[in-house]
C-alpha positions as CSV (number, residue, x, y, z in Angstrom):
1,X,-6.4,20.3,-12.8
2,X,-6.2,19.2,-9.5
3,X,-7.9,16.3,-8.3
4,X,-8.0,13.7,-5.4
5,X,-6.7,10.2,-6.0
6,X,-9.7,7.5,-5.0
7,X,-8.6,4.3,-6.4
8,X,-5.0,2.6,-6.9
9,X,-6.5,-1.3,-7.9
10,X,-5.1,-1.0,-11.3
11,X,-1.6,-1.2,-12.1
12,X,-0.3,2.0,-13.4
13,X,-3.6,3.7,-13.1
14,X,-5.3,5.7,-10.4
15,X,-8.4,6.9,-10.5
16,X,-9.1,10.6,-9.7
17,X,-11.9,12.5,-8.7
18,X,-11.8,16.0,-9.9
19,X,-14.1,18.6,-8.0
20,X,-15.4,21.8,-9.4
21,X,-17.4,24.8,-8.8
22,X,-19.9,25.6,-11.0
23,X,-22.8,29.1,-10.5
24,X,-26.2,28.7,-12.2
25,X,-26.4,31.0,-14.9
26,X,-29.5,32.1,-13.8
27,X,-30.1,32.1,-10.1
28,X,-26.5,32.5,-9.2
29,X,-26.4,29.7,-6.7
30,X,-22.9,28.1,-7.2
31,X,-23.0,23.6,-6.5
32,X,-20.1,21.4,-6.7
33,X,-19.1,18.7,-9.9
34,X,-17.2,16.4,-9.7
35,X,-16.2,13.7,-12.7
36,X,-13.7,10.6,-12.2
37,X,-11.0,10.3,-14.6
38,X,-8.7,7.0,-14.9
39,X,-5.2,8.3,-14.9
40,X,-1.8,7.1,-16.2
41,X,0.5,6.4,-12.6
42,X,4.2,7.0,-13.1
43,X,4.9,8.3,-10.1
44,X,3.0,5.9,-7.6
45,X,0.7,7.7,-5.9
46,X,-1.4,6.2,-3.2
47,X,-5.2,6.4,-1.7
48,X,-6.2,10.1,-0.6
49,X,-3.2,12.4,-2.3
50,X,-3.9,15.3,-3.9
51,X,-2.7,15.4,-7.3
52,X,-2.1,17.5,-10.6
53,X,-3.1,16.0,-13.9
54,X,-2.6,17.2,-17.3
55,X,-4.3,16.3,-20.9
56,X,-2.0,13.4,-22.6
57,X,-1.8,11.1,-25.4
58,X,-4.3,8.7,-25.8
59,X,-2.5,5.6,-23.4
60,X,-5.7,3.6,-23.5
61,X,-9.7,3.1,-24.2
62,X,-10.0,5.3,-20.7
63,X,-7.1,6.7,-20.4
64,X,-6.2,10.3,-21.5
65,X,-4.8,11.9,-18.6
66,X,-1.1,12.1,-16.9
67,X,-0.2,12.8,-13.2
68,X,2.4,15.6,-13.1
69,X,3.3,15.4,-9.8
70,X,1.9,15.0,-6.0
71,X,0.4,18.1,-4.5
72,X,-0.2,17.1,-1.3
73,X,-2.3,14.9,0.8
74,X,-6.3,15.2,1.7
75,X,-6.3,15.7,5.7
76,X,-9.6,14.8,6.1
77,X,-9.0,11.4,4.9
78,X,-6.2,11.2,6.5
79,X,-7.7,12.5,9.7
80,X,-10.4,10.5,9.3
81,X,-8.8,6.7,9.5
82,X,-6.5,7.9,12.3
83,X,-10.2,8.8,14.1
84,X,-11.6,5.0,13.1
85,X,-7.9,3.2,14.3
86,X,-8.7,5.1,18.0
87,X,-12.0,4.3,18.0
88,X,-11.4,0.5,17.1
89,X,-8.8,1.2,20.1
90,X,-11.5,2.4,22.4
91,X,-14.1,0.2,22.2
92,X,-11.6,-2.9,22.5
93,X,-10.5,-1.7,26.0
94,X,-13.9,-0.9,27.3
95,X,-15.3,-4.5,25.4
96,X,-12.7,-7.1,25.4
97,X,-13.2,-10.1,23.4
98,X,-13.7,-13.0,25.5
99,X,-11.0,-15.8,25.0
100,X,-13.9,-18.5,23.7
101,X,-15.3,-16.5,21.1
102,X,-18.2,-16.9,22.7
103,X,-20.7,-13.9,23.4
104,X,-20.4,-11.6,26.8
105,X,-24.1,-13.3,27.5
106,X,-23.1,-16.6,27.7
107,X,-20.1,-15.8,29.7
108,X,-22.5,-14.3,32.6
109,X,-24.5,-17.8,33.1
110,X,-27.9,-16.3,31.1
111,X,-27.0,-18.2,27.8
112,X,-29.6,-20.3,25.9
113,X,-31.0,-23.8,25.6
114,X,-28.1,-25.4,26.2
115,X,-27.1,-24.3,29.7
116,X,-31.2,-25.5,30.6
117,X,-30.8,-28.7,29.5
118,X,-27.0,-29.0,31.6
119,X,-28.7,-27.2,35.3
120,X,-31.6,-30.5,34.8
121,X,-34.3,-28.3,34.0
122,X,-36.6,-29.0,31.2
């Protein structure tokens, strides 16, 4: 089986989402499954490879699986946090932060309460 690694919290254990194909026996329409398996890590694989699992030992409660080795890695994730990183990038040279902390209204004189009370006005 080949599945795509979705968690790495644990030590020595990923978790694994495997995706299949399945048709309707009847109407013939074919829908994707997909089933999470906790996996014994020997080779440390990290968030978003592609890897193939076999049937193992019992190792745990949960565990009943072993990584074989590393296929590959999923492009779209990959793809996908290089796309937020550049956006993040973006929208920090249009918006800069302003030194203070302080909002981009305030900065522009059309703040709140507080900048009544300092002009005199009531």
């Amino acid at each position: 089986m080949i599945g795509r690694v979705v968690s790495v919290k644990l030590a020595k254990t990923a978790t694994v989402l495997v995706e299949r194909t399945k048709t309707h026996p009847l109407y013939k329409k074919s829908f994707k499954r997909s089933k999470k398996y906790l996996i014994q890590d020997d080779l440390g694989v990290k968030l978003g490879d592609l890897v193939d699992v076999e049937k193992a030992a019992p190792i745990s409660k949960n565990k009943h699986w072993r990584i074989t080795k590393v296929v590959g890695r999923d492009i779209e994730a990959v793809i996908f946090e290089e796309l937020k990183v550049k956006a993040a990038e973006a929208i920090e040279e249009v918006m800069p932060a302003s030194p203070d902390g302080g909002s981009p209204r305030s900065e522009a004189g059309q703040g709140g309460p507080e900048e009544k009370e300092e002009n005199g006005s009531t």
